[in-house]
C-alpha positions in Angstrom: 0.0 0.0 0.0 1.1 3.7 -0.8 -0.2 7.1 0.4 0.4 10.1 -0.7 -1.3 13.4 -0.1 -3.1 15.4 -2.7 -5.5 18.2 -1.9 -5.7 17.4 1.4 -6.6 14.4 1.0 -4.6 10.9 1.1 -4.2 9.1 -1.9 -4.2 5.2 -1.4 -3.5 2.8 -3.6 -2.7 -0.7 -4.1 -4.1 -3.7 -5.9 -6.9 -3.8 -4.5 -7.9 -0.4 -3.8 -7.6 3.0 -5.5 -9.2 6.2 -2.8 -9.1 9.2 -2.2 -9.1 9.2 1.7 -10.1 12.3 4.0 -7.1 13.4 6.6 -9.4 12.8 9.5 -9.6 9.0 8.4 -6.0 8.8 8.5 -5.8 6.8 11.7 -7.9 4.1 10.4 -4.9 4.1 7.5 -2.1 4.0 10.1 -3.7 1.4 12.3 -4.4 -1.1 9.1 -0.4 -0.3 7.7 0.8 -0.9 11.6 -1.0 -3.8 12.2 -0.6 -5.8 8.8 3.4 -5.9 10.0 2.4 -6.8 13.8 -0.3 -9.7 13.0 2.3 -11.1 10.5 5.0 -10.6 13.1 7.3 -8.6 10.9 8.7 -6.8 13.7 11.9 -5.7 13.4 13.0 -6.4 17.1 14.2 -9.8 16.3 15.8 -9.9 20.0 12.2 -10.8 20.7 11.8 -13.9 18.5 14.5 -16.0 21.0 12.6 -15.6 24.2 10.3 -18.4 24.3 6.6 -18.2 24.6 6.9 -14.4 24.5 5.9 -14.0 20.5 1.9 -13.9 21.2 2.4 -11.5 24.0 4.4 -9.2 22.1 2.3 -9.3 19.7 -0.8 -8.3 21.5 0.9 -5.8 23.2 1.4 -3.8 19.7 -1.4 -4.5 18.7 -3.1 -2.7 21.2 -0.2 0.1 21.9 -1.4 1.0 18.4 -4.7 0.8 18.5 -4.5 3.2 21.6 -2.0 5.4 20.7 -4.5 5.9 17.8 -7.7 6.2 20.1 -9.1 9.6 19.8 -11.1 10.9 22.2 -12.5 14.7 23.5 -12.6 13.6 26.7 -10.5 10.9 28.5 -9.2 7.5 27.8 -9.5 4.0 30.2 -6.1 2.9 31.8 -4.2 1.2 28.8 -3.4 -2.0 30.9 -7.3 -2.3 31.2 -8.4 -1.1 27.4 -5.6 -4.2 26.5 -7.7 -6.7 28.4 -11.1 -5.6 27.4 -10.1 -5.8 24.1 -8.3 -9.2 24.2 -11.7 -10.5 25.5 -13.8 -8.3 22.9 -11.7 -10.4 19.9 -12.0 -13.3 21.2 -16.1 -13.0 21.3 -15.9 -11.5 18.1 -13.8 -15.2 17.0 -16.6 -17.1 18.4 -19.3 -15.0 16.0 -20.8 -13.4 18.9 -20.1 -9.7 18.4 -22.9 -8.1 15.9 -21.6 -4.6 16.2 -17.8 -3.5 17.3 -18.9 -1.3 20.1 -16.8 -1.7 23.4 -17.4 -0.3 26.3 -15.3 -0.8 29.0 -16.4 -0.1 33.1 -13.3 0.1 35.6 -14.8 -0.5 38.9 -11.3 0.3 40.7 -11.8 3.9 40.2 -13.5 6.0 42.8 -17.8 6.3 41.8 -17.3 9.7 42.4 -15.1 10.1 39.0 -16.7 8.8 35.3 -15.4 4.9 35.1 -17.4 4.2 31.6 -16.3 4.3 28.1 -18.2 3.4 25.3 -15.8 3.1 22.1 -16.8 2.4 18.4 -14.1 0.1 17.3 -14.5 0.9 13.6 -14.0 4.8 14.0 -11.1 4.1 16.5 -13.1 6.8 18.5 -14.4 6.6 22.1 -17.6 8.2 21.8 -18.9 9.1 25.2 -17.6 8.9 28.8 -20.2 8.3 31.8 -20.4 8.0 35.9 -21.6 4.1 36.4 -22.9 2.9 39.3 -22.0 -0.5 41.1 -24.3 -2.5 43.5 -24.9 -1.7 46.8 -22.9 -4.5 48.5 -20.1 -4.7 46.6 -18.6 -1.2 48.3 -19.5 2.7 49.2 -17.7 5.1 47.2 -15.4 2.1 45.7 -16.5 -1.3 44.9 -14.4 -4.1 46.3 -17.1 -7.4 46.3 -18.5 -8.9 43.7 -20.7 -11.9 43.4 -22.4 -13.8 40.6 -25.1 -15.0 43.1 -28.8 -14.4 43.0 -30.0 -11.2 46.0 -26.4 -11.0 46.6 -26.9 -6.8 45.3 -23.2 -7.1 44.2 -22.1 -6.2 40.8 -20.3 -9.2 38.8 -17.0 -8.9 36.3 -15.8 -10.1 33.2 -17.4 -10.0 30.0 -20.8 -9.6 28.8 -22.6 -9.5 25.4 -25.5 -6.7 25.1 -29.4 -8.1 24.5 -32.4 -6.2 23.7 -34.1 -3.6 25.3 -37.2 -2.9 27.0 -39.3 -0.5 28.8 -39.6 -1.2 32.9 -40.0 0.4 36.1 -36.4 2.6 35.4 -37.7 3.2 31.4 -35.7 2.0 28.5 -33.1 -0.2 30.2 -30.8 -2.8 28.0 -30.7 -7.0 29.0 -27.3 -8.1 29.6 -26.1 -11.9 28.9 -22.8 -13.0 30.7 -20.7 -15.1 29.1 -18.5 -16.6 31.7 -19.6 -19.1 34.0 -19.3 -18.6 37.7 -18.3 -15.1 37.1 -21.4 -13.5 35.2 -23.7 -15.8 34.1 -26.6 -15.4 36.6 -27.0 -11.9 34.6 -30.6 -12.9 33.4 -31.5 -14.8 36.4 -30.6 -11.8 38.5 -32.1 -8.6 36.2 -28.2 -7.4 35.5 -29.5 -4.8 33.3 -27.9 -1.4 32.1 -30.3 1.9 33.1 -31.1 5.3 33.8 -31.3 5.7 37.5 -31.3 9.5 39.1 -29.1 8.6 42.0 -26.2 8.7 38.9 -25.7 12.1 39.1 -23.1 14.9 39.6 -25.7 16.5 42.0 -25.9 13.0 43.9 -22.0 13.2 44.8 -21.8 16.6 45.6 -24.6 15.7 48.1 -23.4 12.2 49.8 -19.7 12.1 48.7 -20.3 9.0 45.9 -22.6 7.5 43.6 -26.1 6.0 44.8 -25.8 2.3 44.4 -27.9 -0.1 42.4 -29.1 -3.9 42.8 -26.2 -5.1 41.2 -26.8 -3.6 37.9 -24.2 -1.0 36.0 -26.7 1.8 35.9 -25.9 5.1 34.0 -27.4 8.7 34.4 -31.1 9.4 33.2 -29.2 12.0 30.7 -29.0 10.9 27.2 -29.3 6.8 28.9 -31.8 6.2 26.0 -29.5 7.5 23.1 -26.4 5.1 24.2 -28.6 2.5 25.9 -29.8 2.0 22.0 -26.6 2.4 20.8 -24.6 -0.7 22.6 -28.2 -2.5 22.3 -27.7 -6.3 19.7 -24.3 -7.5 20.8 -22.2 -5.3 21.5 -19.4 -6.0 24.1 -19.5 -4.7 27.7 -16.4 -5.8 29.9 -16.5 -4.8 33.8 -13.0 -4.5 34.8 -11.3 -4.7 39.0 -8.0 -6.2 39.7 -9.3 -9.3 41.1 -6.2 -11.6 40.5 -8.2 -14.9 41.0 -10.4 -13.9 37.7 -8.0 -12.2 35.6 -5.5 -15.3 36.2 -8.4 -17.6 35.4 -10.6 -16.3 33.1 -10.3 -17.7 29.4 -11.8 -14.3 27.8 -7.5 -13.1 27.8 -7.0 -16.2 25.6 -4.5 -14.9 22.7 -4.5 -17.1 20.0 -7.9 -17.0 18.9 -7.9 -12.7 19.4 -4.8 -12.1 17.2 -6.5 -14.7 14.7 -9.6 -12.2 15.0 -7.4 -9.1 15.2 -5.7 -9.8 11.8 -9.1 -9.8 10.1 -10.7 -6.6 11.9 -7.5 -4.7 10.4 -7.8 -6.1 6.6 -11.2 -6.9 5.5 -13.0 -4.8 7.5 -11.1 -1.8 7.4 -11.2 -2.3 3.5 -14.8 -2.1 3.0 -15.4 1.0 5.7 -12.6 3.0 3.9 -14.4 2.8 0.3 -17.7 3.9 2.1 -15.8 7.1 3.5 -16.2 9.4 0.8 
């Protein structure tokens, strides 16, 4: 692939493709020519190739240095060591053909309620598109969350990975149905009403009141502004990964599995990328 630049705009062309490409997509351009050298492990550290069992780390690790270096965003960004695990996990759904639209949003429960702990990212823009206060349930903590349970009335909020269902009106309005897909850690979502709302208590005005976030039955609940805009956007699996550093699940959990998300990497950066670039212009 070439690129050149021609009235502000990138030419690219190969032999498969001849575009004219706007500047502002010029990350998704970078991220494709970056990643076809990582996923084929053309790196030129070949220091790396000698240390045993070290080539699918390494290779992860660009991968997602790149993708988050390239990460815009008006607001803030998650902790990288936590955007590379949410997306290891999202890949490896997507491998499994369980991902229907490459939305991740990623909820860090070790930071302080008081503070937004929610990002919602479209994958294909390489743009996170809205950051949010979250609440966790009511037992797992006060202002920080510290217990989590997959059990039934436990009012705890649950980790790991979870695919997003339909929605529905109820009691707290439009609220989205949740499906986790690890068992033991999540998958009692149903059984238990894990659901993403609007609640009022998940509100600026709420912390400045009682020092944190009011607390929910277990479910990740978002403020009542604008919850039915994103609430219909992650809505028909999308990918929703709660994240604590709980060293018995991140050790254990088979969501961080590398194989099958580099497989699933190296098609999100060729195909894909190929058909959104000639629908840009």
């Amino acid at each position: 692939m070439e690129l050149e630049i021609k009235n502000n705009n990138y030419f690219v062309a190969d032999s498969k493709l001849i575009t004219l490409v706007p500047v502002k997509f010029t990350s998704l351009i970078i991220l494709s020519l970056c990643l076809s050298l990582i996923i084929a492990g053309n790196t030129t550290d070949k220091s790396m190739e000698s240390l045993p069992g070290s080539s699918n780390t390494e290779r992860i690790d660009s991968y997602c240095t790149t993708f988050y270096g390239l990460l815009r965003s008006e607001v803030s960004k998650p902790d990288y060591e936590v955007f590379k695990k949410a997306l290891t996990g999202f890949f490896n759904l997507k491998a499994g053909n369980n991902i229907e639209k490459n939305i991740l949003t990623i909820i860090d429960f070790s930071i302080s309620s008081r503070f937004e702990r929610m990002w919602i990212i479209d994958l294909n823009k390489l743009e996170v598109v809205h950051v949010s206060l979250v609440a966790h349930g009511r037992n797992s903590g006060e202002e920080f969350a510290h217990s989590f349970s997959n059990s039934p009335s436990s009012y705890q909020s649950s980790l790991g990975f979870y695919l997003s269902g339909e929605t529905y009106v109820g009691k707290n309005g439009l609220s989205l149905s949740l499906d986790g897909v690890e068992p033991g850690i999540n998958d009692k979502a149903r059984e238990r009403a894990i659901v993403m709302h609007g609640a009022d208590y998940v509100s600026r005005d709420f912390i400045h009141q009682y020092g944190r976030l009011g607390r929910s039955y277990g479910c990740p609940s978002i403020p009542m502004e604008d919850h039915e805009k994103y609430i219909n956007l992650l809505s028909g699996r999308s990918c929703v990964y709660i994240h604590f550093p709980d060293n018995k699940y991140l050790n254990n959990s088979s969501m961080f599995a590398m194989e099958p998300a580099l497989d699933e990497m190296s098609r999100f950066s060729t195909e894909p990328f190929r058909k959104n670039l000639a629908l840009m212009h």
